[in-house]
C-alpha positions in Angstrom: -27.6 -93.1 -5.1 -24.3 -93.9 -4.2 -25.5 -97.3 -2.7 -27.4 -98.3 -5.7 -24.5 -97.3 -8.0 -22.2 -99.5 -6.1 -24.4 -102.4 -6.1 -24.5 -101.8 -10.3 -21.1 -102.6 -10.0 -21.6 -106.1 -9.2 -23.8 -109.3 -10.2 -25.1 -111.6 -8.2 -26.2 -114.8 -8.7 -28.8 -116.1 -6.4 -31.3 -118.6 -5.5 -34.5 -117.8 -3.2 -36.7 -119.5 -1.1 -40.3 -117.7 -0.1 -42.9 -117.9 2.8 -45.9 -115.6 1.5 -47.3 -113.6 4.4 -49.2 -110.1 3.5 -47.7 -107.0 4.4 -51.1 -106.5 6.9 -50.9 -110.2 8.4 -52.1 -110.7 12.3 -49.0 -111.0 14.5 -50.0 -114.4 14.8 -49.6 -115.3 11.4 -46.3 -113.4 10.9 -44.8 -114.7 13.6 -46.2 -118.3 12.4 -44.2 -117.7 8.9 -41.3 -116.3 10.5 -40.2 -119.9 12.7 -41.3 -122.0 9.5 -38.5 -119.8 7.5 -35.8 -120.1 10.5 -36.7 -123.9 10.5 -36.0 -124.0 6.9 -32.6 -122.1 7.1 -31.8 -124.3 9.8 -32.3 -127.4 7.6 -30.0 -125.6 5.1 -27.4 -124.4 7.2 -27.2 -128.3 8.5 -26.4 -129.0 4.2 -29.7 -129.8 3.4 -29.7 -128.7 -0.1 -30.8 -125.6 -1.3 -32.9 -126.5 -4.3 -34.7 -129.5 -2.9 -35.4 -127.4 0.2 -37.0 -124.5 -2.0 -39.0 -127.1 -4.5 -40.7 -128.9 -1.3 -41.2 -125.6 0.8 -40.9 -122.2 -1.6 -43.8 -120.4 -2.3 -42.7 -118.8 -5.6 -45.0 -121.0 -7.8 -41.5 -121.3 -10.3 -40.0 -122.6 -7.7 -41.2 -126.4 -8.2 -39.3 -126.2 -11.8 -36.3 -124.1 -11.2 -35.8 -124.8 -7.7 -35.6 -121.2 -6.3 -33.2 -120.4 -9.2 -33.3 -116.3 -9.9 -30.2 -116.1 -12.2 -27.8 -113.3 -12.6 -29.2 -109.8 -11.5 -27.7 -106.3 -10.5 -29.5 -103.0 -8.3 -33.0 -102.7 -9.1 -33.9 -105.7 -10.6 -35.3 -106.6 -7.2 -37.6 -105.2 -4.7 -35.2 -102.9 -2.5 -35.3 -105.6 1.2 -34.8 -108.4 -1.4 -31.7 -106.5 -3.2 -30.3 -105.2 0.3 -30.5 -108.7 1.7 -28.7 -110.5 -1.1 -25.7 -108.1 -1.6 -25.2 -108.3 1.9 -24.7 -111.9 2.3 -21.4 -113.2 1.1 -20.7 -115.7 -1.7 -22.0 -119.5 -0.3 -23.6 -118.3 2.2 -27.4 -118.2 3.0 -28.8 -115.0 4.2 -31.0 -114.7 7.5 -35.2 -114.3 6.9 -35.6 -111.3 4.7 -39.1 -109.3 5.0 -40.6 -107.9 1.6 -43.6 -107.6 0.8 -44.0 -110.5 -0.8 -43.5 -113.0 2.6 -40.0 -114.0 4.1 -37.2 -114.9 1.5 -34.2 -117.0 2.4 -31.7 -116.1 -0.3 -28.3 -118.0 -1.1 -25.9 -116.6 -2.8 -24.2 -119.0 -5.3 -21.4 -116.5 -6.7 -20.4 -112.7 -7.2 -18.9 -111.1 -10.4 -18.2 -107.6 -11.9 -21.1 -106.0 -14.0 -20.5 -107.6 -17.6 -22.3 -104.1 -18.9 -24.6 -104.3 -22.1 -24.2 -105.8 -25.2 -26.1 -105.5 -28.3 -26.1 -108.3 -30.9 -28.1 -109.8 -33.8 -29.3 -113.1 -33.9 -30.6 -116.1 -36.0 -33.2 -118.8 -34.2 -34.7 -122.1 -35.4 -37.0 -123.1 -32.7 -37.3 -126.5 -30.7 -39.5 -128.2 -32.0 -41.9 -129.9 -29.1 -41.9 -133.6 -31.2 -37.5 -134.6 -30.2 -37.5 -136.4 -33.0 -37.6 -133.3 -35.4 -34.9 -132.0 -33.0 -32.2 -133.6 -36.0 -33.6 -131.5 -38.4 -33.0 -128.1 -36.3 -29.8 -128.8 -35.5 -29.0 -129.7 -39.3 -30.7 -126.2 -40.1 -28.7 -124.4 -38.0 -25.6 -125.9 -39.2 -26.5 -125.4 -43.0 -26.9 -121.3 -42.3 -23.9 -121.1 -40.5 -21.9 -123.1 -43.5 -23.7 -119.9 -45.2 -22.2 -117.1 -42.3 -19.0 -118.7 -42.8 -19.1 -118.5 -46.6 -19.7 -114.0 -46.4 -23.2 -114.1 -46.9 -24.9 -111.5 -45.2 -25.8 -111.8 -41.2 -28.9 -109.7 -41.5 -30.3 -111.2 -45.2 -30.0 -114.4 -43.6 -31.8 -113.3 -40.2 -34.6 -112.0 -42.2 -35.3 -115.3 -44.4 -34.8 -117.9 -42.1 -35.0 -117.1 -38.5 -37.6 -118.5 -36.3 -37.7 -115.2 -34.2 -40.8 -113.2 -35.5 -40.1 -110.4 -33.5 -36.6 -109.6 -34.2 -36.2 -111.1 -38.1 -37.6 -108.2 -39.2 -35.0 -106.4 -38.0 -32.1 -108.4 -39.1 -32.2 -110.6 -36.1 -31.4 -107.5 -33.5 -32.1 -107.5 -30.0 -31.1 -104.0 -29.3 -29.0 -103.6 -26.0 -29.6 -106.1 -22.6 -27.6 -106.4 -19.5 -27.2 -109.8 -17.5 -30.7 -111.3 -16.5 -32.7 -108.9 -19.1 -33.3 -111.8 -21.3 -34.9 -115.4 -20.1 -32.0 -117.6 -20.7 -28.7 -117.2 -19.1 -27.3 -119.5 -22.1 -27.5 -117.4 -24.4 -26.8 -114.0 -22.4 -23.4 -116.2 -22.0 -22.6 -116.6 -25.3 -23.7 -112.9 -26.1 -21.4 -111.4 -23.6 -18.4 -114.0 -25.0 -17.6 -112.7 -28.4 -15.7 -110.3 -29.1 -14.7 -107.6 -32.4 -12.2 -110.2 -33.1 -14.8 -112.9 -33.0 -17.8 -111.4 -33.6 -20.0 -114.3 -34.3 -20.7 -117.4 -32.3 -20.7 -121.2 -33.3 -24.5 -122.8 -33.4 -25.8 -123.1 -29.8 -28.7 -124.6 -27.9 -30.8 -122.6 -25.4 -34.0 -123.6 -24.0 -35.9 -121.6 -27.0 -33.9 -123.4 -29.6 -30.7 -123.6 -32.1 -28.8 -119.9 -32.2 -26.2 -118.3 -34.2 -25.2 -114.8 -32.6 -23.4 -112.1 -34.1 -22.2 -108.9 -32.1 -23.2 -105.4 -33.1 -21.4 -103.3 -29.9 -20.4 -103.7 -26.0 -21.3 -100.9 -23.6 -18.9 -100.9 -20.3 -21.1 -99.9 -17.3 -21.3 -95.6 -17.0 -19.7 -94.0 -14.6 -21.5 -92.6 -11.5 -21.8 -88.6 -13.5 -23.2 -90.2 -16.5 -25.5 -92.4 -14.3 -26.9 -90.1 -11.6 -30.0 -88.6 -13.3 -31.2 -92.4 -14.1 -30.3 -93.1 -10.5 -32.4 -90.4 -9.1 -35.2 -91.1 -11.4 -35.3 -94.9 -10.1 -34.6 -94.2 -6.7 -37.5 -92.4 -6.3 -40.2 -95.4 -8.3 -38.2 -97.4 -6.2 -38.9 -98.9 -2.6 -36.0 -96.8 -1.4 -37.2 -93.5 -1.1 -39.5 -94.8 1.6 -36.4 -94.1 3.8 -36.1 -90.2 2.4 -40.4 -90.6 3.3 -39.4 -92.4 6.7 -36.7 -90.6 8.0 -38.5 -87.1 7.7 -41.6 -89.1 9.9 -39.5 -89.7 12.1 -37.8 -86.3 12.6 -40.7 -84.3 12.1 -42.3 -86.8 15.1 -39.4 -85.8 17.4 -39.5 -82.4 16.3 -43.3 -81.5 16.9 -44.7 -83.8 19.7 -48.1 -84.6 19.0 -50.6 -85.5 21.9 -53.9 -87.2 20.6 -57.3 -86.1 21.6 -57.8 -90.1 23.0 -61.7 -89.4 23.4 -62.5 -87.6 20.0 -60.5 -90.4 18.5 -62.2 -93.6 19.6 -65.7 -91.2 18.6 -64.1 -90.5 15.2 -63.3 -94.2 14.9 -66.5 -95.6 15.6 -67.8 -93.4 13.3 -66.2 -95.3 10.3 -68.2 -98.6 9.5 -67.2 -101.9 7.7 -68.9 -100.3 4.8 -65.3 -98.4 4.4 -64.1 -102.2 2.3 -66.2 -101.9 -0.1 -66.0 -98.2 -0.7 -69.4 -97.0 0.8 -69.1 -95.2 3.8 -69.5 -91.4 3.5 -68.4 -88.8 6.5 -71.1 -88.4 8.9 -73.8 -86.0 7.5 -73.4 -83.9 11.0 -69.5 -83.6 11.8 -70.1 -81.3 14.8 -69.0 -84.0 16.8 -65.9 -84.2 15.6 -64.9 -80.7 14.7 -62.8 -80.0 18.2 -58.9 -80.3 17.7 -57.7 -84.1 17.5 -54.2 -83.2 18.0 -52.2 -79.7 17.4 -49.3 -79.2 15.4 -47.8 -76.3 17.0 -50.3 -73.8 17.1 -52.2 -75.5 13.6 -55.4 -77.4 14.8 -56.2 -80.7 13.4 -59.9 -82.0 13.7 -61.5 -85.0 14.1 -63.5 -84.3 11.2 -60.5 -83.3 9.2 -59.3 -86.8 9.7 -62.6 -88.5 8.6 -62.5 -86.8 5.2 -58.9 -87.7 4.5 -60.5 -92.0 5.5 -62.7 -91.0 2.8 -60.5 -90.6 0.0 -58.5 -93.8 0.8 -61.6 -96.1 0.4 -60.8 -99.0 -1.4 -62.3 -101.8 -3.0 -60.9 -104.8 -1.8 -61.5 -106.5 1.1 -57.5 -108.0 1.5 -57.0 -104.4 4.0 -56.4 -105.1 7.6 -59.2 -106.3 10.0 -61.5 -105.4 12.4 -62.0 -101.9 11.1 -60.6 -100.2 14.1 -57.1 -101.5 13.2 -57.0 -100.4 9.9 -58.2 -96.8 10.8 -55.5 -97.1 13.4 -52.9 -97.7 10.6 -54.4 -95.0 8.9 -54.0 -92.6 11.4 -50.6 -93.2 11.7 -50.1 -92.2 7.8 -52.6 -88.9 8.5 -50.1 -88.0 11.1 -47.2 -87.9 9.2 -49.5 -86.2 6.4 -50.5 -83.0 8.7 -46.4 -83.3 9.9 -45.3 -83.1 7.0 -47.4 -80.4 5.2 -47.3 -77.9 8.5 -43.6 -78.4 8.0 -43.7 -77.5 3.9 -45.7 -74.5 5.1 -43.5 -73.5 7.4 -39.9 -73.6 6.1 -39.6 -69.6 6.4 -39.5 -70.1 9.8 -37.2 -73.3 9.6 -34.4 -71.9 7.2 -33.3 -67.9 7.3 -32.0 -68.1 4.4 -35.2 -69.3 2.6 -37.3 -66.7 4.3 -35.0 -64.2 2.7 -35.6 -65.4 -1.0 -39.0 -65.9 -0.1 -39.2 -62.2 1.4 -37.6 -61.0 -2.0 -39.5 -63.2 -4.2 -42.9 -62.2 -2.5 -41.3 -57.7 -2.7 -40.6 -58.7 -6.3 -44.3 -60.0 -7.3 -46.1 -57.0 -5.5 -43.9 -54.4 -7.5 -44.2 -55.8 -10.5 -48.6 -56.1 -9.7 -47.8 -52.3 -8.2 -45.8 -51.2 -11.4 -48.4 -52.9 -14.2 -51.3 -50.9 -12.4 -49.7 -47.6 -11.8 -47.4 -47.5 -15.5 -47.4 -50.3 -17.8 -51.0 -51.0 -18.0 -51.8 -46.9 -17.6 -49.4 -45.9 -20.5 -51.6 -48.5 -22.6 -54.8 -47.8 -22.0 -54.8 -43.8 -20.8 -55.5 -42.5 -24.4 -55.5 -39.1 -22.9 -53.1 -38.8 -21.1 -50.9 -40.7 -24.2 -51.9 -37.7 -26.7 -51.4 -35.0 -24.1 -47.5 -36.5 -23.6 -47.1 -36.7 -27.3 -47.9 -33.4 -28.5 -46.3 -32.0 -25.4 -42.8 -33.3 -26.7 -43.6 -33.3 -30.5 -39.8 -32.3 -30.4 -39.2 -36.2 -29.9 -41.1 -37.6 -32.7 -39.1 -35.9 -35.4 -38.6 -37.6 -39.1 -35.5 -36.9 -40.7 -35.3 -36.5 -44.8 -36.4 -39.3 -46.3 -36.4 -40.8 -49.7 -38.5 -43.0 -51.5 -36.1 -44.9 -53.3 -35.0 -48.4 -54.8 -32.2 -50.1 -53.3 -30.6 -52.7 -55.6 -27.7 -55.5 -54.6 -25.4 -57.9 -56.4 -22.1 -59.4 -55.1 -21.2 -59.1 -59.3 -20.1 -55.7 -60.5 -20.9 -56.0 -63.8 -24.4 -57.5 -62.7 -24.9 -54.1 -60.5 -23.9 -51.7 -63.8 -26.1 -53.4 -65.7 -29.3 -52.6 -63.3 -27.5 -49.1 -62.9 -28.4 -48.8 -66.6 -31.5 -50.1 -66.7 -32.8 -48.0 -63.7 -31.6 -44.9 -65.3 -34.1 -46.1 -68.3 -36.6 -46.4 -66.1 -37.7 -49.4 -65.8 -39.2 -51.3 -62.7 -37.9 -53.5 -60.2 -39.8 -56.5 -61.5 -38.4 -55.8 -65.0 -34.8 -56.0 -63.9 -35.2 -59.1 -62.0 -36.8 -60.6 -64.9 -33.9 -59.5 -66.8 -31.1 -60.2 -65.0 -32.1 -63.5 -62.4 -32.8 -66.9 -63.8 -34.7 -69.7 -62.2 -31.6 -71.2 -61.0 -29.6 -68.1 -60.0 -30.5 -64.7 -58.4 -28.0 -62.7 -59.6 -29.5 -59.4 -57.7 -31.5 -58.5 -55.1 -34.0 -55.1 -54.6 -35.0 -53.3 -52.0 -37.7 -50.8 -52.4 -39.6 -47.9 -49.8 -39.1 -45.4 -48.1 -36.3 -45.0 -45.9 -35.1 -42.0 -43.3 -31.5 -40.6 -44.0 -28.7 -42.4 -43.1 -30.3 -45.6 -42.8 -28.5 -48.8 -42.5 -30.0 -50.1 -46.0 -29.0 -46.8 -48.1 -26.0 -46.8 -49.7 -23.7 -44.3 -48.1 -23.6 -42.2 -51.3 -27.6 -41.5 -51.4 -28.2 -37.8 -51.1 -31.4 -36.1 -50.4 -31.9 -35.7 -54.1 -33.4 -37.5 -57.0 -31.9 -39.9 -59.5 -30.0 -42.8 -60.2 -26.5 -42.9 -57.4 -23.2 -44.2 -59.2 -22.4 -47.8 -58.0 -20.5 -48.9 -54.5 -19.3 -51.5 -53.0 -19.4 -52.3 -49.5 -18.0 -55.7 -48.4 -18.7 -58.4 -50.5 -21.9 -56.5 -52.5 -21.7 -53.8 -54.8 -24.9 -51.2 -54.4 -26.8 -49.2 -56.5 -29.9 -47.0 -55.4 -32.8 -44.7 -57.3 -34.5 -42.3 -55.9 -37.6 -41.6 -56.8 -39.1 -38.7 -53.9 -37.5 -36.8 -51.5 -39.0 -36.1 -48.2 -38.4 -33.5 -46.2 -37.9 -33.7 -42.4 -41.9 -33.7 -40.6 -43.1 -34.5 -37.2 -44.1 -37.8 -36.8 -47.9 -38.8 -36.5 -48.5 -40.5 -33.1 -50.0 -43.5 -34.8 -46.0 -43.7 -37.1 -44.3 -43.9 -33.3 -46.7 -45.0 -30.9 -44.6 -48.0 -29.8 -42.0 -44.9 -28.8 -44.5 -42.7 -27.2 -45.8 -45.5 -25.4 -42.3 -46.6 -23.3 -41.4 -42.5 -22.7 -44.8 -42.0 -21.4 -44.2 -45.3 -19.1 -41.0 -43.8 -18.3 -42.6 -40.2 -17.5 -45.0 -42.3 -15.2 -42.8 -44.2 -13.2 -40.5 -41.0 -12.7 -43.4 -39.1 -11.2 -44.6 -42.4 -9.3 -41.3 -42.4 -7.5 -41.7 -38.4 -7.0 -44.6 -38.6 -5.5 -43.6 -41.3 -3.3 -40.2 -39.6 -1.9 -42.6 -36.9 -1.2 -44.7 -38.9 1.1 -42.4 -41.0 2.6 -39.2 -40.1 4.0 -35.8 -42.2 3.7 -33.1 -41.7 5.8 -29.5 -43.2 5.0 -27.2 -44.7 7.6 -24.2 -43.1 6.0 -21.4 -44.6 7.7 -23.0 -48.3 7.7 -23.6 -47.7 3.7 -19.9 -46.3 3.3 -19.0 -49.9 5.1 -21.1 -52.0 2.7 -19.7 -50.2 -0.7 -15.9 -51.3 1.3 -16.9 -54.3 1.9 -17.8 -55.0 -1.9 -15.2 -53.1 -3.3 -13.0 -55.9 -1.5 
């Protein structure tokens, strides 16, 4: 990350030359491509130039018109071997054969500058027109809207009616935001980057598209590395590079665990795979008894032959372009199904590789059987035991216990005068819906009612309600005046178990779990190292 961040510091400017050979080429054939690139660079590094050299002999089919020409380009534009090899080679100078997978590349670097950042900017396009002698008449058209810029009209009207660019007029001629070598013509990424707040809006200029006029909307200086790392670590790993996170735990875990292959039950498990496996036809042997002894051990974790010829059939594939004779490609393949078994014993071992994770694993693992041990033994008991819920209830009816309550109205205002006005008319009697009706209009609520029944001292009675009926004298509390009727009084009853189930439910789980843990000191015994328990509270403590 800190590579690639870096790198997006800087842009280089580059030109390539390319030798296609595939990634699976013979020896022969990669070794033939590798001497015709060093004769190449050889012809270069004698001043042959560059261009020429990459129209005859590239082969980048581009490379005939632009003469190995790649532009302006930062960290990640490129395939990883590519990027590596051009920001390692210095400013003029060509770079040795680079391998991607692509071929071998020669790259020359032409020049080096600090990351320009983004820019975003709205534009205005007449087009090129492929008959040169209308070319007059877009230049003149150009000029005319400009004459129009200059004179205050708006930017974005003008975008809209006459640029050329479908897919941005729309929009007022915007781009959005683009960095250096995000668009197809370095002329007009120029001219973008150029202006400035102070001069926000370019002259007429001629890219290979057509005329432009380009106005800027905002710069963006490149992030730093904080606000950049999560975009870094989600490329890095699309990217070619974390091969080397892949690579470099192949190669530890190889060291680490030496495998020794079973040569016999290999070259039987290879000629059991037929050329029928390019096409994506063969199937694993019908009887694998053959191949079931241990092709290799990972520590004390046999690995079969058979194993191997099921993980060959899931990487089938239907092109023919793979590596040939079919021995060498299940070779190759074996290889990868190496690292594969590596790399998951490894994941399923880590307990064993890292105390510390074998602790939290340890806990983890205590914490899921307690809670499975707890849910059978309490929670889902002190749901479903009916019983043994009815027998806990009306053995402590004591707890289930309703104070006085009153069935009364509960009205609110934040107006006094609102508040003795329902005063009155609850003394009159009349209901809720009547008062509302009375005293709210469609634009205002002027009070609010509350009406049930409600235990003593609860938070929603005014503190002046006593356990008596009739109409309470108004009070104010905060920013709301009160005022509250009541209609019944209650008087303090035992609770039915259906009114406090949720309540009878958690004491019974807690009368559960405290005879659980009863019945388990009683079984097993626990005996305290005082002194080393004394040292651990000390050691806390400080």
């Amino acid at each position: 990350m800190e590579e690639a961040y870096q790198r997006y510091k800087k842009e280089i400017k580059a030109s390539h030359i390319l030798l296609m050979v595939d990634e699976n080429a013979t020896p022969e054939d990669t070794l033939k491509a590798y001497r015709q690139i060093q004769d190449i660079r050889k012809k270069a590094i004698a001043g042959e130039d560059f261009g020429k050299l990459a129209a005859l002999y590239s082969q980048d089919p581009s490379a005939k018109d632009n003469k190995g020409e790649l532009g302006w380009f930062s960290a990640f534009r490129m395939v990883y071997a590519f990027e590596s090899g051009a920001f390692k080679t210095k400013k003029g100078e060509i770079s040795n054969p680079i391998r991607t997978r692509f071929g071998y590349h020669l790259i020359k670097v032409e020049d080096v500058r600090d990351n320009r950042g983004e820019v975003s900017v709205e534009h205005i396009m007449i087009t090129k027109p492929s008959d040169a002698t209308q070319g007059t008449k877009a230049k003149s058209t150009i000029d005319d809207i400009y004459k129009k810029v200059q004179q205050g009209e708006n930017f974005e009207s003008l975008a809209q009616q006459y640029s050329e660019d479908k897919s941005s007029s729309s929009k007022g001629g915007s781009l959005g935001r683009f960095g250096s070598g995000d668009l197809s013509s370095e002329e007009f990424e120029d001219v973008a980057f150029s202006l400035t707040k102070e001069n926000p809006i370019s002259k007429p200029f001629e890219s290979q598209f057509g005329w432009h006029i380009v106005k800027l909307t905002d710069k963006y200086p490149l992030k730093t590395y904080d606000e950049m790392e999560s975009d870094l670590d989600a490329k890095i790993r699309k990217d070619d590079r974390s091969r080397l996170i892949t690579n470099s735990m192949n190669e530890k875990l190889r060291k680490k665990f030496a495998i020794k292959t079973n040569d016999k039950l290999f070259a039987a498990t290879s000629k059991a795979v037929t050329n029928d496996f390019y096409t994506g036809k063969w199937n694993v042997p019908t009887d694998t008894k053959p191949y079931d002894a241990p092709l290799f051990k990972v520590n004390d974790k046999a690995v079969t032959g058979t194993d191997f010829l099921k993980y060959l059939s899931t990487r089938q594939k239907g092109a023919e372009s793979e590596i040939k004779p079919i021995n060498k490609l299940v070779d190759k393949y074996y290889q990868t199904f190496i690292d594969d078994q590596l790399t998951a014993y490894y994941n399923d071992n880590l307990e064993g590789e890292f105390p510390e994770f074998a602790d939290v694993m340890e806990e983890y693992r205590d914490g899921l059987l307690l809670f499975d041990l707890m849910e059978k033994e309490i929670w889902e008991k002190s749901k479903t035991d009916t019983l043994g819920l009815d027998n806990f209830y009306k053995a402590n009816l004591k707890n289930y216990k309703w104070k006085n309550r009153v069935d009364a109205i509960v009205a609110s205002s934040t107006k006094e005068d609102i508040i003795k006005k329902t005063e009155k008319m609850l003394k009159q009697g009349k209901t809720p819906a009547e008062i509302k009706a009375k005293l709210n209009t469609k634009d205002k609520v002027e009070v609010m009612i509350n009406e049930g029944v409600f235990e003593e001292g609860a938070e929603v009675l005014p503190t002046n309600v006593k356990a008596a009926t009739g109409v309470t004298e108004p009070i104010k509390k905060g920013d709301y005046f009160f005022v509250a009727k009541v209609n019944k009084v209650i008087p303090e009853s035992t609770k039915t178990l259906e009114e406090c189930k949720g309540k009878a439910i958690n004491d019974y789980q807690q009368y559960l779990e405290q005879n659980w843990v009863s019945d388990l000191k009683k079984e097993f015994k626990i005996n305290v190292n005082k002194d080393v328990f004394e040292r651990v509270k000390a050691t806390i403590k400080s």
